[in-house]
N, CA, C and O of each residue as an XYZ file, in Angstrom:
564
protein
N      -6.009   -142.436    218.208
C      -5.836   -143.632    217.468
C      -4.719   -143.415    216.459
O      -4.559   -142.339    215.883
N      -3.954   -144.486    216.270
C      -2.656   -143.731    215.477
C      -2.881   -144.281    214.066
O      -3.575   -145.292    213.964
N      -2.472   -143.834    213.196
C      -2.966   -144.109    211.567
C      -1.540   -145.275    211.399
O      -0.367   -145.089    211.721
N      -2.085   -146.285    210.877
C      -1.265   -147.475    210.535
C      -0.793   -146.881    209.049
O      -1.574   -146.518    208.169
N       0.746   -146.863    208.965
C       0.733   -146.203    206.952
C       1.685   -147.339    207.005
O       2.608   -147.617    207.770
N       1.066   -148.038    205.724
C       1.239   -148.811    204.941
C       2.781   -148.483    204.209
O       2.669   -147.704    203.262
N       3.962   -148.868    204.439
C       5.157   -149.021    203.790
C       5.119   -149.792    202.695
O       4.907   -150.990    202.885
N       5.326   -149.272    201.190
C       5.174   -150.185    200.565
C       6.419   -150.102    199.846
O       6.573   -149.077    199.181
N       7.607   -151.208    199.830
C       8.657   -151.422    199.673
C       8.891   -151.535    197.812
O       8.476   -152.417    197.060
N       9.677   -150.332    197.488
C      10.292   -150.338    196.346
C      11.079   -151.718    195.470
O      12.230   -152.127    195.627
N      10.090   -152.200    194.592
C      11.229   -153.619    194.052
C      12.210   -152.331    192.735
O      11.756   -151.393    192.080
N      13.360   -152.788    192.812
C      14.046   -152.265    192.029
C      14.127   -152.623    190.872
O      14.370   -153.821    191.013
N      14.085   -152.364    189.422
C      14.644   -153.041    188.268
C      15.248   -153.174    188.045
O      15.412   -153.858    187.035
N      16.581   -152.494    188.977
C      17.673   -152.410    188.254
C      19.143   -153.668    189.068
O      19.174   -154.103    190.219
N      20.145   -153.917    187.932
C      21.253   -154.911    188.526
C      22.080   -153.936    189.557
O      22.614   -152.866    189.268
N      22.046   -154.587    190.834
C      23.164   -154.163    191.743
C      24.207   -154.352    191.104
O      24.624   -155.391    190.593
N      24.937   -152.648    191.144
C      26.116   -152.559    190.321
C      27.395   -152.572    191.197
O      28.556   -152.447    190.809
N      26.805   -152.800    192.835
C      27.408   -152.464    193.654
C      29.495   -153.435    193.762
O      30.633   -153.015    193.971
N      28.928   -154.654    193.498
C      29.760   -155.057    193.654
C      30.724   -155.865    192.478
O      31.777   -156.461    192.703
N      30.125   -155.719    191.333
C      30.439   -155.863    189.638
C      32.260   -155.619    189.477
O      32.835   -156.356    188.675
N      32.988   -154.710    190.161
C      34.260   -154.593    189.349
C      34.763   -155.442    190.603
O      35.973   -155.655    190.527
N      34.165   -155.979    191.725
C      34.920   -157.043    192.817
C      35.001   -158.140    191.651
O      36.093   -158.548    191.254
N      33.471   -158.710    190.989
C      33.384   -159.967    190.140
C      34.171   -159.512    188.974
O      34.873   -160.478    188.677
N      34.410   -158.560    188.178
C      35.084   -158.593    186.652
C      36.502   -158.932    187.563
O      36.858   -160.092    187.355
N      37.351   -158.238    188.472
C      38.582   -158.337    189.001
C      38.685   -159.967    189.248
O      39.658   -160.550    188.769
N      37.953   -160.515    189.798
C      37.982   -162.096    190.486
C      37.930   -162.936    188.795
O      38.622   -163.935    188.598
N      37.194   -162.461    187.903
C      37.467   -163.257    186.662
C      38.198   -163.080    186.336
O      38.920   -164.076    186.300
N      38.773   -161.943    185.836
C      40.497   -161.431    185.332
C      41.056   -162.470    185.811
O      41.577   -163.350    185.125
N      40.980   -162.448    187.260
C      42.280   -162.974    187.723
C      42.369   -164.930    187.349
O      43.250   -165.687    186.941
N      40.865   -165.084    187.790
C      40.863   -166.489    187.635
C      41.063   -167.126    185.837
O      41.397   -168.301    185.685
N      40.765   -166.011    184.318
C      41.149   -166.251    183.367
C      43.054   -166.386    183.249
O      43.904   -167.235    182.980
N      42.976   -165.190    183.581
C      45.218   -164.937    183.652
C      46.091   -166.563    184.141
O      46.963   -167.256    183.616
N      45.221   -166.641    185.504
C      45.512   -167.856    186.333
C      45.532   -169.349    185.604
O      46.501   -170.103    185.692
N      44.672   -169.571    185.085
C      43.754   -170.528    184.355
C      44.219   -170.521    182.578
O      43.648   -171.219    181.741
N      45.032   -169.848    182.364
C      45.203   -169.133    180.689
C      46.519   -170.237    180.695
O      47.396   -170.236    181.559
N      46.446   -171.281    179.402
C      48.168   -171.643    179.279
C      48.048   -170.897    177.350
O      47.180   -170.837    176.479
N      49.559   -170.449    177.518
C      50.123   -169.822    176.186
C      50.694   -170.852    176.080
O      51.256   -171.618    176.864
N      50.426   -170.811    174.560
C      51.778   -171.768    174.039
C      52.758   -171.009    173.488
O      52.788   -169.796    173.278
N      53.935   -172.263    173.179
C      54.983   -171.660    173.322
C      55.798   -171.457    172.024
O      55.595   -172.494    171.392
N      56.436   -170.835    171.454
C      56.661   -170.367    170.156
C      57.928   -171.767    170.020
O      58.874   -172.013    170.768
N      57.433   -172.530    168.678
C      58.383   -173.776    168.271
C      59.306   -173.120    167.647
O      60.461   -173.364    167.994
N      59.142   -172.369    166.839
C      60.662   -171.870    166.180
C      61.156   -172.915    165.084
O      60.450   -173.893    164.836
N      62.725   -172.652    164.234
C      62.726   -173.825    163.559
C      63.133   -174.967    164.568
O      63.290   -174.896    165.787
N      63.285   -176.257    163.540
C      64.341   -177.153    164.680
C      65.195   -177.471    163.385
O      64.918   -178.046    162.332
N      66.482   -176.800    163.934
C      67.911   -176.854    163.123
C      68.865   -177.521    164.548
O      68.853   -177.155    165.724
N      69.503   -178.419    163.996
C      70.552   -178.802    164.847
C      72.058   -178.376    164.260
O      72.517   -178.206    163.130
N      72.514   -178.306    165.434
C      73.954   -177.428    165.323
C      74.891   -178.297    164.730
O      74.510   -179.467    164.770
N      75.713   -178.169    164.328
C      76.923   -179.324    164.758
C      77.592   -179.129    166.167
O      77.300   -178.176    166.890
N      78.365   -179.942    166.455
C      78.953   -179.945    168.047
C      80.477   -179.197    167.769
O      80.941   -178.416    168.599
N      81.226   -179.551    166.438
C      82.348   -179.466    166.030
C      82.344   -178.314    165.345
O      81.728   -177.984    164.331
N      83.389   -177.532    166.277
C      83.828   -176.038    164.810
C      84.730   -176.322    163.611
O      85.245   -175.575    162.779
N      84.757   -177.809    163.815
C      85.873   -177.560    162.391
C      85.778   -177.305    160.987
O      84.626   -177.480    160.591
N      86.403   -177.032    160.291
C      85.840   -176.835    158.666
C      86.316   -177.749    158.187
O      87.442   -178.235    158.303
N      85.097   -178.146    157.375
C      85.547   -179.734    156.003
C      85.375   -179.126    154.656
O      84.688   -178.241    154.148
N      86.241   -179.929    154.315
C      86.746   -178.695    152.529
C      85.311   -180.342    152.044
O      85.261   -181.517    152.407
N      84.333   -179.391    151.006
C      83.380   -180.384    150.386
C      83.587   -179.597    149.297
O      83.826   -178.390    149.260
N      83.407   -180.854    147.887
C      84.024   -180.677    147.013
C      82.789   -179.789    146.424
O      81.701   -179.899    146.989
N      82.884   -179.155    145.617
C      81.712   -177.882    144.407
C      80.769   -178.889    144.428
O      79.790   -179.063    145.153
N      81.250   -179.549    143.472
C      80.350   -180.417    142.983
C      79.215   -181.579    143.540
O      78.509   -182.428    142.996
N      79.505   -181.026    145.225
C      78.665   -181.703    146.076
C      77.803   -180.638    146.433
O      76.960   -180.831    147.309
N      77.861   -179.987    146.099
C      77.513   -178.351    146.744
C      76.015   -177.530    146.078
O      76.380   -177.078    144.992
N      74.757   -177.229    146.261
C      73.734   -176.973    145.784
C      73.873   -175.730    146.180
O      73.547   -175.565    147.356
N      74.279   -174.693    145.562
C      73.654   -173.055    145.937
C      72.556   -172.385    145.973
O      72.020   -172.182    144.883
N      71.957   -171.896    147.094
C      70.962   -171.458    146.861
C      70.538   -170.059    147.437
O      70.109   -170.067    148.591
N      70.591   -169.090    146.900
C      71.663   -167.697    147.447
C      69.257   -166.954    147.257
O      68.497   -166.992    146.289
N      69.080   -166.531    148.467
C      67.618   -165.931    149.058
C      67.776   -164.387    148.865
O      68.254   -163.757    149.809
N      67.373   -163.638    147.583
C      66.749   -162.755    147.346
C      65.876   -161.887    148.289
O      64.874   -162.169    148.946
N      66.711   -160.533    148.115
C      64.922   -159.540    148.873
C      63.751   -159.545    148.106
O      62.661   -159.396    148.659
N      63.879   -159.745    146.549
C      62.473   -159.803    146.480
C      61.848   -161.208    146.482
O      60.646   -161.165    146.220
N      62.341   -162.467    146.710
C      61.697   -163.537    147.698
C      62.529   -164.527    146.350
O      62.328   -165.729    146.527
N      63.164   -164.301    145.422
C      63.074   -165.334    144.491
C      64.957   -165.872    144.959
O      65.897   -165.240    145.440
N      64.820   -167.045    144.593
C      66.053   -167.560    144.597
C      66.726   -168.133    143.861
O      66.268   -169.058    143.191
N      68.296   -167.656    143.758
C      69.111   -167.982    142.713
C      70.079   -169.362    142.985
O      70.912   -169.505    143.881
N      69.714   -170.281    141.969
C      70.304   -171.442    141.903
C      70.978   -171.930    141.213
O      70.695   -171.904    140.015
N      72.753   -172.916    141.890
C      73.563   -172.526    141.212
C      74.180   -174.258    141.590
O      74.699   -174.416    142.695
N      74.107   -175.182    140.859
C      74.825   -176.058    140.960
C      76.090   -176.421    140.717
O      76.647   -176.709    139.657
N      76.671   -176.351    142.354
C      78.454   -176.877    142.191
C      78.993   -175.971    141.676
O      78.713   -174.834    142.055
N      79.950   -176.182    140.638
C      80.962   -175.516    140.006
C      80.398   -174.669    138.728
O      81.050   -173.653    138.490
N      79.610   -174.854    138.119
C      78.710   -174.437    137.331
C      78.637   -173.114    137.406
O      78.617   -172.717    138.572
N      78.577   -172.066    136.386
C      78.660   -170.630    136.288
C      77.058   -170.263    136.035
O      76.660   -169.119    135.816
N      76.321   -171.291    136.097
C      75.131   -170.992    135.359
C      73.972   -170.828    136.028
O      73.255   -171.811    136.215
N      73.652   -169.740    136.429
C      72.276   -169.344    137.539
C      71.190   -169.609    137.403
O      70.742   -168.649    136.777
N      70.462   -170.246    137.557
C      68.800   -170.456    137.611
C      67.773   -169.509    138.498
O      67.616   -170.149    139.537
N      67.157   -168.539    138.569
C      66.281   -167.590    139.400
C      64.930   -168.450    139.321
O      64.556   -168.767    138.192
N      64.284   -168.792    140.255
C      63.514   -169.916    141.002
C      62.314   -168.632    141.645
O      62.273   -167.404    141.578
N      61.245   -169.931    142.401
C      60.490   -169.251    143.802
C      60.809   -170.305    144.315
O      61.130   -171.354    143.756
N      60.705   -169.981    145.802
C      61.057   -170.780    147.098
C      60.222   -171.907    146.825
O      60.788   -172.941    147.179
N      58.875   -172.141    146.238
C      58.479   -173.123    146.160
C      59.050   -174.470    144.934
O      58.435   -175.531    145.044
N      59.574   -174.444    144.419
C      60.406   -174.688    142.792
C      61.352   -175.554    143.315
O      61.689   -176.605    142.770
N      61.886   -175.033    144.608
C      63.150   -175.419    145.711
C      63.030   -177.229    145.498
O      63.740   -178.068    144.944
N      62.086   -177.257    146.055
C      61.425   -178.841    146.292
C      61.643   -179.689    145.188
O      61.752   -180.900    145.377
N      61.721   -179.200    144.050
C      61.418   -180.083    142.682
C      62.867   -180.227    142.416
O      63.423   -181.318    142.287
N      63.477   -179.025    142.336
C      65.188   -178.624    142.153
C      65.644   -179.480    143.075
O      66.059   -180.312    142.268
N      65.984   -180.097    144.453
C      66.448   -180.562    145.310
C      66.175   -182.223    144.977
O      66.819   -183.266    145.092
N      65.225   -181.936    144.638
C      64.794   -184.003    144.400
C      65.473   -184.735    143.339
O      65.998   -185.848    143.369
N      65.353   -183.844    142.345
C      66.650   -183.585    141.006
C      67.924   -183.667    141.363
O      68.665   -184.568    140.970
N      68.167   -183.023    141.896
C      69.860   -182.887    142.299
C      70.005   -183.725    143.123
O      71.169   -183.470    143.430
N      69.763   -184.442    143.660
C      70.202   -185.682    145.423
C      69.978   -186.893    144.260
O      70.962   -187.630    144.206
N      68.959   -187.239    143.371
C      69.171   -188.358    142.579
C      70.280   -188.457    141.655
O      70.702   -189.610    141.565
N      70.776   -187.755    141.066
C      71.885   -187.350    140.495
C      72.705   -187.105    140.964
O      73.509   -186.620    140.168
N      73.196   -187.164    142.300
C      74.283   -186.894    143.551
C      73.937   -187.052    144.717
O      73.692   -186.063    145.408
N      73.821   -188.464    145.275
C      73.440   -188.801    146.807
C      73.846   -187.874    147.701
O      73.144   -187.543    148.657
N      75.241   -187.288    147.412
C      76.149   -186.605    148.493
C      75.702   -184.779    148.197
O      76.581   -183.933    148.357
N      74.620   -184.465    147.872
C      74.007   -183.335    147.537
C      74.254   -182.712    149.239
O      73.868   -183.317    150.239
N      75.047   -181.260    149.250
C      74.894   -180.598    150.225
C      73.927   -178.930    149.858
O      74.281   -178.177    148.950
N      73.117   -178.740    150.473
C      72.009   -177.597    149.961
C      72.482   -176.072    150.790
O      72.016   -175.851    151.908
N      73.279   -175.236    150.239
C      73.941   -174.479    150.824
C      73.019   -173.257    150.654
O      72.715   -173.113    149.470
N      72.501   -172.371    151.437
C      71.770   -171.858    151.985
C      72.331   -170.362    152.274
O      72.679   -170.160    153.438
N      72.458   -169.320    151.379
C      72.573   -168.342    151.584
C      71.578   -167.007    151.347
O      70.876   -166.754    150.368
N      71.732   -166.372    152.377
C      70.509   -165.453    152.367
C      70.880   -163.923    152.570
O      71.366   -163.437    153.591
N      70.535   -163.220    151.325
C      71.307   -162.014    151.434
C      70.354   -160.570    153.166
O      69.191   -160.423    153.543
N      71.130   -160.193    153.425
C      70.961   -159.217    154.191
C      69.611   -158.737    154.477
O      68.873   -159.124    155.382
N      69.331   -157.655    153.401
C      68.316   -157.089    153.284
C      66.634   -158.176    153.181
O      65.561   -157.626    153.429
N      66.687   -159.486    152.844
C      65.611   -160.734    152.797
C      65.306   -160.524    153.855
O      66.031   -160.244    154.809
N      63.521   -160.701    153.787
C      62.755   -160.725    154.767
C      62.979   -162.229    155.229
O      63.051   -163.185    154.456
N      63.080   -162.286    156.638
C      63.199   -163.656    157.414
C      62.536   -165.020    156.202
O      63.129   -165.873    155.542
N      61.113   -164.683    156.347
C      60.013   -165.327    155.975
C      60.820   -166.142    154.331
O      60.841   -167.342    154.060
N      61.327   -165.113    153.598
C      61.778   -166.048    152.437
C      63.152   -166.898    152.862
O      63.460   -167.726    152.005
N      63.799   -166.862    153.711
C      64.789   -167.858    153.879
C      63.579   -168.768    154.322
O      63.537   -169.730    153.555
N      62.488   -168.833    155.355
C      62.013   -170.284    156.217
C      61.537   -170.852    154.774
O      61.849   -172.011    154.504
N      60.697   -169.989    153.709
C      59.719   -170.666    152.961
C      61.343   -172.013    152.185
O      61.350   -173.243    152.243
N      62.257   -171.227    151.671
C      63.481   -172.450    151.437
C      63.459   -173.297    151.851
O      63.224   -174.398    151.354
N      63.890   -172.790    153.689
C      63.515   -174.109    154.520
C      62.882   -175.244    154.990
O      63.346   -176.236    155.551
N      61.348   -174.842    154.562
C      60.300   -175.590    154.284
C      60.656   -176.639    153.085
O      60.758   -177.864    153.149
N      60.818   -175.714    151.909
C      60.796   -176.856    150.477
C      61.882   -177.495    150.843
O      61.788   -178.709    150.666
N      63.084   -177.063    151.377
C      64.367   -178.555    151.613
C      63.307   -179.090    152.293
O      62.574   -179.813    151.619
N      63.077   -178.962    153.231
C      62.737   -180.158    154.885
C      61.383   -180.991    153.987
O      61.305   -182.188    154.264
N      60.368   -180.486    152.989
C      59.762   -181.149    152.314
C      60.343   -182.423    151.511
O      59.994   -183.588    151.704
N      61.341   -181.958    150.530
C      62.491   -182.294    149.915
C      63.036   -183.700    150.415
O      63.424   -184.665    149.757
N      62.917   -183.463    152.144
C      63.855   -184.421    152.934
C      65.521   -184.349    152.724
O      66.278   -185.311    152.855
N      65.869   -183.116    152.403
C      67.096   -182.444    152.218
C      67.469   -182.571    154.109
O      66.759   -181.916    154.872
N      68.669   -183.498    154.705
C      69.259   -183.729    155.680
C      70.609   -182.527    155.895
O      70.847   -181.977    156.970
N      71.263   -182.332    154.808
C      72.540   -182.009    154.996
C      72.025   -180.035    154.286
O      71.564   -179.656    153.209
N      72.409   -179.323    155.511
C      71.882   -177.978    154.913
C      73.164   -177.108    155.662
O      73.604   -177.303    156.795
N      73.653   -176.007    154.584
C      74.474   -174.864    155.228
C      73.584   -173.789    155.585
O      72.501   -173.660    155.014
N      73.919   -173.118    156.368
C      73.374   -171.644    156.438
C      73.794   -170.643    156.358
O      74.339   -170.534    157.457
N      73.980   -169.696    155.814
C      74.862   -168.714    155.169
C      74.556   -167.506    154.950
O      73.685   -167.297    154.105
N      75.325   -166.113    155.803
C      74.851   -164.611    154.999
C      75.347   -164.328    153.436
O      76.549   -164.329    153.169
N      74.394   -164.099    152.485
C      75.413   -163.856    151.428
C      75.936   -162.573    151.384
O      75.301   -161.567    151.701
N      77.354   -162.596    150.906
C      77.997   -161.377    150.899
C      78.363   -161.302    149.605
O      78.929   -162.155    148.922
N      77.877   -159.854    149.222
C      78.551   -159.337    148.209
C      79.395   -159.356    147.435
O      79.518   -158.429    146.634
């Protein structure tokens, strides 16, 4: 007589790990796939089209010469007389000067060694300002 033995089938506890880096690989791919970057705006400065040079008189002329240590020196027109500012100050200085001279040009020089960041914060207070007419300028020594 043959002895009937009872197989009694192992339940596992544990997660089939078997096929786990097929599924992490198939998500990778479907996140990468599926992923939009955006895209770095940058400023928006428009060029002129024309290389020519126009002689503008001093006295239309707003200096504003960007410091390494972030502060900026301001120098109206023909005027010998410097004002040392913060980039934020810019805004108040500019609203001043365009009422007192429609034809206000905001000349924009930024010495060498200036971290990027303090020329944009300028850029900001003109474009706050609503300052239209802007130079851009390395200052030299």
């Amino acid at each position: 007589m043959a002895v009937l033995q009872n197989k009694k089938s192992k339940v596992s506890d544990e997660v089939p790990t078997s096929s786990m880096a097929d599924i992490a690989f198939l998500l990778l791919i479907f996140f990468l796939v599926t992923t939009v970057f955006p895209k770095d705006s940058g400023l928006a400065v428009v060029l002129p089209e024309s290389a020519e040079e126009v002689q503008v008189s001093q006295r239309n002329i707003l200096h504003l010469s960007v410091l390494p240590n972030g502060l900026v020196d301001v120098k109206r027109g023909e005027s010998t007389q410097i004002q040392q500012v913060r980039a934020n100050d810019v805004e108040a200085i500019w609203r001043q000067g365009v009422t007192e001279n429609p034809n206000l040009i905001a000349a924009v020089k930024t010495h060498p060694n200036a971290p990027y960041r303090f020329m944009v914060d300028v850029l900001d207070a003109l474009q706050t300002a609503g300052a239209e007419r802007i130079s851009l300028q390395l200052l030299e020594d």
